[in-house]
DSSP file (Angstrom, degrees, kcal/mol; ACC not computed):
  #  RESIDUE AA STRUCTURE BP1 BP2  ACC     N-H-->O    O-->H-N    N-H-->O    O-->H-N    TCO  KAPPA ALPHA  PHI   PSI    X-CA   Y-CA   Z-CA
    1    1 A X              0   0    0      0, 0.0     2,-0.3     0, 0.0     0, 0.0   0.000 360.0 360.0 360.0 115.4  103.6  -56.0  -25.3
    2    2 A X        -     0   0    0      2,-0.0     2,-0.3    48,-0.0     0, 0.0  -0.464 360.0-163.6 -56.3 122.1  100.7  -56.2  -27.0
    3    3 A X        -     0   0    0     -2,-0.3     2,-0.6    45,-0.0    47,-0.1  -0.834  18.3-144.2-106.0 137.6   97.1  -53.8  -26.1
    4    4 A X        -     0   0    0     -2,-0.3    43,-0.3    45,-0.2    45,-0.1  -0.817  32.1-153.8-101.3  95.2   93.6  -54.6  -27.3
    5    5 A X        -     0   0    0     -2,-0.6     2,-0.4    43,-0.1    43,-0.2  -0.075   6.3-127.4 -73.8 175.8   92.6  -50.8  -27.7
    6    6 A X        -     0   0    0     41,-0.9     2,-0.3    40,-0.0     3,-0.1  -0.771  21.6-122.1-102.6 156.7   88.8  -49.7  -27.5
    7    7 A X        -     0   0    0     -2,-0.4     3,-0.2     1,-0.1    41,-0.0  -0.829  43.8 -78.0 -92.9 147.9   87.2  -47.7  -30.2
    8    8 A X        -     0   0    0     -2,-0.3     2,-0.2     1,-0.1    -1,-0.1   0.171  63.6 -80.9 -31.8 140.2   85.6  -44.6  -29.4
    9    9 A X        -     0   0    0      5,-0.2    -1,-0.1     1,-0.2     5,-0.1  -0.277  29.3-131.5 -60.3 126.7   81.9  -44.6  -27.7
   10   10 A X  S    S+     0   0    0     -2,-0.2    -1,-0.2    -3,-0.2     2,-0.1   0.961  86.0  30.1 -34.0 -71.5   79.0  -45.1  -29.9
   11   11 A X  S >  S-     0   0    0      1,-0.1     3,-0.6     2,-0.1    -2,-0.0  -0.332  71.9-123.2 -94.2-177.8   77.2  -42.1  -28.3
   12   12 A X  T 3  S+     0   0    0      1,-0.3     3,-0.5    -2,-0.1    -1,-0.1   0.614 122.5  60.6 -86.2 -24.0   77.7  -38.6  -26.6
   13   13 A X  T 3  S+     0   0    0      1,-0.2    -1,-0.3    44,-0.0    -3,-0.1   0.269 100.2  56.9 -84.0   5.2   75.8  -40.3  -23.9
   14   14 A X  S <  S+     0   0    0     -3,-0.6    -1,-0.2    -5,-0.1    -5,-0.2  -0.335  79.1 157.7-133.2  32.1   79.0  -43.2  -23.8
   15   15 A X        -     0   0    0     -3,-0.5    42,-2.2    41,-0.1    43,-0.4  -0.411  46.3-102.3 -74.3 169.9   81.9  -40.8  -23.0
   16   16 A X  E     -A   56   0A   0     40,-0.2     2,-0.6    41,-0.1    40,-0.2  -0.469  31.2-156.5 -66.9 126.9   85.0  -41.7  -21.5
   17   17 A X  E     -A   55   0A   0     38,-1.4    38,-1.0    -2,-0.2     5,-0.1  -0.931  13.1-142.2-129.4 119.8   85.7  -40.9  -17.6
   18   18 A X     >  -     0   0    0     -2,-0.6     4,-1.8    36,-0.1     5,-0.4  -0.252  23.3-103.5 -74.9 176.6   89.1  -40.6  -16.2
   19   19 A X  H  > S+     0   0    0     34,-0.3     4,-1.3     1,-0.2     5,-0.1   0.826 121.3  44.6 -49.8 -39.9   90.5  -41.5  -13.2
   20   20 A X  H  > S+     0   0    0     66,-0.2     4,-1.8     2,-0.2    -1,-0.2   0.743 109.2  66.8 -84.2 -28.8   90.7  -38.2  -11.3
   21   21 A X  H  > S+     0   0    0      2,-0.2     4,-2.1     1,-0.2    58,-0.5   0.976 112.6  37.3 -47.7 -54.6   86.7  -37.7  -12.8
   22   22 A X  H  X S+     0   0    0     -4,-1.8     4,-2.6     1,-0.2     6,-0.4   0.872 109.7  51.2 -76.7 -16.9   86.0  -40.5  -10.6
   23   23 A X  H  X>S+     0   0    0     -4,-1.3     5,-1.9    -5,-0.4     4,-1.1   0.996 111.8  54.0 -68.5 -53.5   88.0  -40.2   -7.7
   24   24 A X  H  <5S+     0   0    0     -4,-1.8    -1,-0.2     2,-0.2    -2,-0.2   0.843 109.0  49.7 -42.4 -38.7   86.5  -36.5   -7.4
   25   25 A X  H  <5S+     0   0    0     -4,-2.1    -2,-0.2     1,-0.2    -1,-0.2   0.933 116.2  42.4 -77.9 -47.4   82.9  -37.9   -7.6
   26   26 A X  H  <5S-     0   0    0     -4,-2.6    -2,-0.2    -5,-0.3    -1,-0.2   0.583 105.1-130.5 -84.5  10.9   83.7  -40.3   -5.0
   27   27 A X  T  <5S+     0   0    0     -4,-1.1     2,-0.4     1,-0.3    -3,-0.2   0.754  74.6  95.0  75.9  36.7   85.5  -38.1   -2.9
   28   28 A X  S   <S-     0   0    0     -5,-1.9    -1,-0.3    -6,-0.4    -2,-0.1  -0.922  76.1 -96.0-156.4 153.1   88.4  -40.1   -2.4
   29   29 A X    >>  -     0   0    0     -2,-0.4     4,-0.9    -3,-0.1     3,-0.7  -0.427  42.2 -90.2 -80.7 164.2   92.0  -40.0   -4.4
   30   30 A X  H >> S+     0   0    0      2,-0.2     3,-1.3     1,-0.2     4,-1.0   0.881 123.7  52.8 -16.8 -73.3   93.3  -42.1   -7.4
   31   31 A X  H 3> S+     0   0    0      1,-0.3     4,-3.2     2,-0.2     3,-0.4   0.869 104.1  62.2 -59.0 -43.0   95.0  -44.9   -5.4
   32   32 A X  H <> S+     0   0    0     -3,-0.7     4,-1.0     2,-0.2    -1,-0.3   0.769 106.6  44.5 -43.6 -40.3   91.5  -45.3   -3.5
   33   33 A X  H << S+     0   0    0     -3,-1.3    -2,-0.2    -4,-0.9    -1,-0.2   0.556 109.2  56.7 -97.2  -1.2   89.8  -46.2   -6.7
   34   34 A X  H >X S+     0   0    0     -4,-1.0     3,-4.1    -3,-0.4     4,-2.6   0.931 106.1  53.5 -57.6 -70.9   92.6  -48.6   -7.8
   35   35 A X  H 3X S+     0   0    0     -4,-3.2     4,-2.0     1,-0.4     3,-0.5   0.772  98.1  55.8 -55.0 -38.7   92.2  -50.2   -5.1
   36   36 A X  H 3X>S+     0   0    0     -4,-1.0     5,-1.7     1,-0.3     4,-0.5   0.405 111.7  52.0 -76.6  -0.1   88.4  -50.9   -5.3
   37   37 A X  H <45S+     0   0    0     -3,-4.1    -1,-0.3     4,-0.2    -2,-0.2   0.602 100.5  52.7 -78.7 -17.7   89.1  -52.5   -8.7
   38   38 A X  H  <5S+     0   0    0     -4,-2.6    -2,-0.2    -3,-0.5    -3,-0.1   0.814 113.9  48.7 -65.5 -22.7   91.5  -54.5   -7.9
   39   39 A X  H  <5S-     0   0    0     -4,-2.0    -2,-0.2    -5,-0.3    -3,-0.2   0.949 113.4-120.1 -59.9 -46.5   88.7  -55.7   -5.0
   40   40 A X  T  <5S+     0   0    0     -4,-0.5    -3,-0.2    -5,-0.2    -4,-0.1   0.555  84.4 122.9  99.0   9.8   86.7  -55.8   -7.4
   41   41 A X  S   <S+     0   0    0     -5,-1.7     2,-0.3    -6,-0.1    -4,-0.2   0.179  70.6  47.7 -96.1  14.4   84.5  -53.4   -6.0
   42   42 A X  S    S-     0   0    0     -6,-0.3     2,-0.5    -7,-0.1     3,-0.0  -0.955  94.7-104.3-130.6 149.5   84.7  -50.9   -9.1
   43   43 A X        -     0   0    0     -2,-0.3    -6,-0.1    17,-0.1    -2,-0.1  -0.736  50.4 -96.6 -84.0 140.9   84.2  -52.0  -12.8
   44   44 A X        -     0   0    0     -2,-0.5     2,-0.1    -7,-0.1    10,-0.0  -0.150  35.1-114.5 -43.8 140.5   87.9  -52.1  -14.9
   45   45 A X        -     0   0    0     10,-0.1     2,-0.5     8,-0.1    10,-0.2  -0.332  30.5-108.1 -64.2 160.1   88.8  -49.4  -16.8
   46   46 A X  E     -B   54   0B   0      8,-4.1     8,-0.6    -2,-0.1     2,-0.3  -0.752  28.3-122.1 -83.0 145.1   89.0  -50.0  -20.8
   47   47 A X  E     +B   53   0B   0     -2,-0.5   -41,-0.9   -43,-0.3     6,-0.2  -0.666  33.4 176.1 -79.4 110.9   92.7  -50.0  -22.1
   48   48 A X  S    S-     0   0    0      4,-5.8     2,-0.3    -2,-0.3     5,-0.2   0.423  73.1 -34.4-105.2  13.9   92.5  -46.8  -24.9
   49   49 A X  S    S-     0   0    0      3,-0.7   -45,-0.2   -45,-0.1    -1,-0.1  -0.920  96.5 -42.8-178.7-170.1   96.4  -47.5  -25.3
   50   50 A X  S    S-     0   0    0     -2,-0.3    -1,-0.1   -47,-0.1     3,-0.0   0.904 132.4  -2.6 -40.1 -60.9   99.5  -48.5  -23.5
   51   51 A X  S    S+     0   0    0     -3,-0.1     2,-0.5     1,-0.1    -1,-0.1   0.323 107.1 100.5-145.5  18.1   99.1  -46.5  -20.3
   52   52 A X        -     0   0    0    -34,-0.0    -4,-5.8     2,-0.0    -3,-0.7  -0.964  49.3-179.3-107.2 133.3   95.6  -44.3  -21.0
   53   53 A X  E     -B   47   0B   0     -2,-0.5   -34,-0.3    34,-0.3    -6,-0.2  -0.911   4.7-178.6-107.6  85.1   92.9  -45.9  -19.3
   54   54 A X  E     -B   46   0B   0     -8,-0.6    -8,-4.1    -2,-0.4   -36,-0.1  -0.422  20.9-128.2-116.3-177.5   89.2  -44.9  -19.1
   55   55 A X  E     -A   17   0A   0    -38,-1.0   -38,-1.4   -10,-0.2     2,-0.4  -0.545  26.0-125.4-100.9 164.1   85.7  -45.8  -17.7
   56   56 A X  E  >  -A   16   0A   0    -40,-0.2     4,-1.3    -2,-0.1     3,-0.2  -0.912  12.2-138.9 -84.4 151.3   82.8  -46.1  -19.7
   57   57 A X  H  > S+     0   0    0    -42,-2.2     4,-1.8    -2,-0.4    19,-0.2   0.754 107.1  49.5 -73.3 -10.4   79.8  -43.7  -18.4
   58   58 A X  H  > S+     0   0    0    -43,-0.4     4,-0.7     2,-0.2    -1,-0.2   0.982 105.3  56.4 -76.7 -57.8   77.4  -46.5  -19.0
   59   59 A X  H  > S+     0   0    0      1,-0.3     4,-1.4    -3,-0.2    -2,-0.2   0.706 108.6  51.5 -63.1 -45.6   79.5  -48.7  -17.2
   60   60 A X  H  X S+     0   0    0     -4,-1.3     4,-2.2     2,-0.2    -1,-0.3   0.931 104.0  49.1  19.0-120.1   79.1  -46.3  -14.7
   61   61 A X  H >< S+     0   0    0     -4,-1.8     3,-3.8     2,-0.2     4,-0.3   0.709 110.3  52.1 -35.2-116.8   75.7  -46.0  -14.5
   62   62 A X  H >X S+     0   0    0     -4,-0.7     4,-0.9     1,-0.4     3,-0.9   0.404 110.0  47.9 -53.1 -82.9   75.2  -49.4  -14.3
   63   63 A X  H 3X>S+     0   0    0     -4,-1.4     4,-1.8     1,-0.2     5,-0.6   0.714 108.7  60.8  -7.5 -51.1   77.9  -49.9  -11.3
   64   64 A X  I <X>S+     0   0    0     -3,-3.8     6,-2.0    -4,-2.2     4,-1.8   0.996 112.5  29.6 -57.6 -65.8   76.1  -47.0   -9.6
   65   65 A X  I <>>S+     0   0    0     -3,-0.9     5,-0.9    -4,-0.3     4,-0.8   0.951 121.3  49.8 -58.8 -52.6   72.5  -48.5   -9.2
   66   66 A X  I  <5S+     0   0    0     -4,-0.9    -1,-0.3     1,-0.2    -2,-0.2   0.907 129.8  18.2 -63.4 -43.1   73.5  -52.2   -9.0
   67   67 A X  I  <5S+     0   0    0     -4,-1.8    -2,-0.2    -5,-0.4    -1,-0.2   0.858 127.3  41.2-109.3 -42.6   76.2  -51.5   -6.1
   68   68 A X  I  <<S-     0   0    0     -4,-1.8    -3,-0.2    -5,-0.6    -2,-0.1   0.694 110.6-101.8 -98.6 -20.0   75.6  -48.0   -4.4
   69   69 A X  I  <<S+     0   0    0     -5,-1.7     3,-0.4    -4,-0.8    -4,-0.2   0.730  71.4 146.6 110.0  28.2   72.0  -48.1   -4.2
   70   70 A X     >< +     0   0    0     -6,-2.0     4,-1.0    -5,-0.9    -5,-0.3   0.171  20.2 130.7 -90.7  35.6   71.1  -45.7   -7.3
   71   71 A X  T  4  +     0   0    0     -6,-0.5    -1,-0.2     1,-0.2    -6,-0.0   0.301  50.8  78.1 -70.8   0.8   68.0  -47.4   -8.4
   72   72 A X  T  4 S-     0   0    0     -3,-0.4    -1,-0.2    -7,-0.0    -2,-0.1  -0.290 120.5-105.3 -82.7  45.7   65.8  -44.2   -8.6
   73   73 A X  T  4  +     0   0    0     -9,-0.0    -2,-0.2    -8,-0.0     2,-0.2   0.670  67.1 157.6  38.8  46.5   67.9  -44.1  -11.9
   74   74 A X     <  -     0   0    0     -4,-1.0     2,-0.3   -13,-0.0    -9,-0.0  -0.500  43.2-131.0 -61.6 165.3   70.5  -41.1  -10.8
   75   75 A X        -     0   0    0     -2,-0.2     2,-0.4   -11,-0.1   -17,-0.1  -0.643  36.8 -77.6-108.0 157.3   73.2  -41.7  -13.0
   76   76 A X        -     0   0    0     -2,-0.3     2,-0.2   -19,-0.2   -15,-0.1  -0.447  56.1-111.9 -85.9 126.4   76.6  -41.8  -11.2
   77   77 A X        -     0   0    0     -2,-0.4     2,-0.6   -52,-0.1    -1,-0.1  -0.249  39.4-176.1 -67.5 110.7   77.6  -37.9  -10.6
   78   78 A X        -     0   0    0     -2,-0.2     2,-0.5   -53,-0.1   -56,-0.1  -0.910  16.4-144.2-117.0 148.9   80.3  -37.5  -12.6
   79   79 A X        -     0   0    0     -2,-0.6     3,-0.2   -58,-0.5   -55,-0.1  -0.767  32.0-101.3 -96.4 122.3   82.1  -33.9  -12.4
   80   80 A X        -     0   0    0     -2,-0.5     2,-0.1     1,-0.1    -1,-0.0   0.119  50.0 -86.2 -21.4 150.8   83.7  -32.3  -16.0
   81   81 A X        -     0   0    0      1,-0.1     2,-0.3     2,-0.1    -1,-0.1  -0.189  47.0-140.3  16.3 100.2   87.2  -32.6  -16.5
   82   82 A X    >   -     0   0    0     -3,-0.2     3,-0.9     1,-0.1    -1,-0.1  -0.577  23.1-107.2 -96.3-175.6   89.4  -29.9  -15.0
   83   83 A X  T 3  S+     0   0    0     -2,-0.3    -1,-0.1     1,-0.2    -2,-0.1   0.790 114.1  49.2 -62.7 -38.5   92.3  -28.3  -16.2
   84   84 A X  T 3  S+     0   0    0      2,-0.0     2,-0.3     0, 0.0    -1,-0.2   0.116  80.8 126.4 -68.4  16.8   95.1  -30.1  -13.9
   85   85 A X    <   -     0   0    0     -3,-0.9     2,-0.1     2,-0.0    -4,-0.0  -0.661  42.1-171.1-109.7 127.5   93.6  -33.4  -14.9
   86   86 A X              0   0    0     -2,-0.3   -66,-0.2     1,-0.1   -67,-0.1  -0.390 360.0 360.0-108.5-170.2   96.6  -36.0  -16.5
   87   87 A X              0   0    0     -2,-0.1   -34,-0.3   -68,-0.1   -68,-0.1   0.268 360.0 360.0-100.8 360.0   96.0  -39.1  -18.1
């Protein structure tokens, strides 16, 4: 099976957000935020491999304002990386 991986984000301002970053920001588990991309209510994650899968923060942002109502330009809250956090 064949992948098309991404290359790393231009900028510091373009990192990578896992799943469990978002699901924490949106308050809501893993499987909750599957689903809303398979709706089509989330943007896809990028393929960095076989079976890791991230967000871009840009990608983000943009999702946030257009869809949630962030148009005083918050950027979509995203919380660091903990230590239990898996791919």
């Amino acid at each position: 099976m064949h992948v098309d991986v991404v290359d790393p984000p231009a900028t510091p301002a373009d990192e990578f957000i896992s799943l469990q970053q978002i699901a924490r920001a949106l308050k809501c588990n893993a499987a909750t935020v599957m689903r809303m991309v398979a709706r089509g209510d989330l943007p896809a994650p990028l393929p960095l491999g076989l079976r890791r899968k991230r967000w871009l923060r840009s990608q983000l942002n943009a999702w946030w304002a257009t869809v949630l109502g962030g148009q005083d330009g918050s950027p979509f809250p995203i919380a660091p990386p903990e230590p239990g956090d898996f791919d």
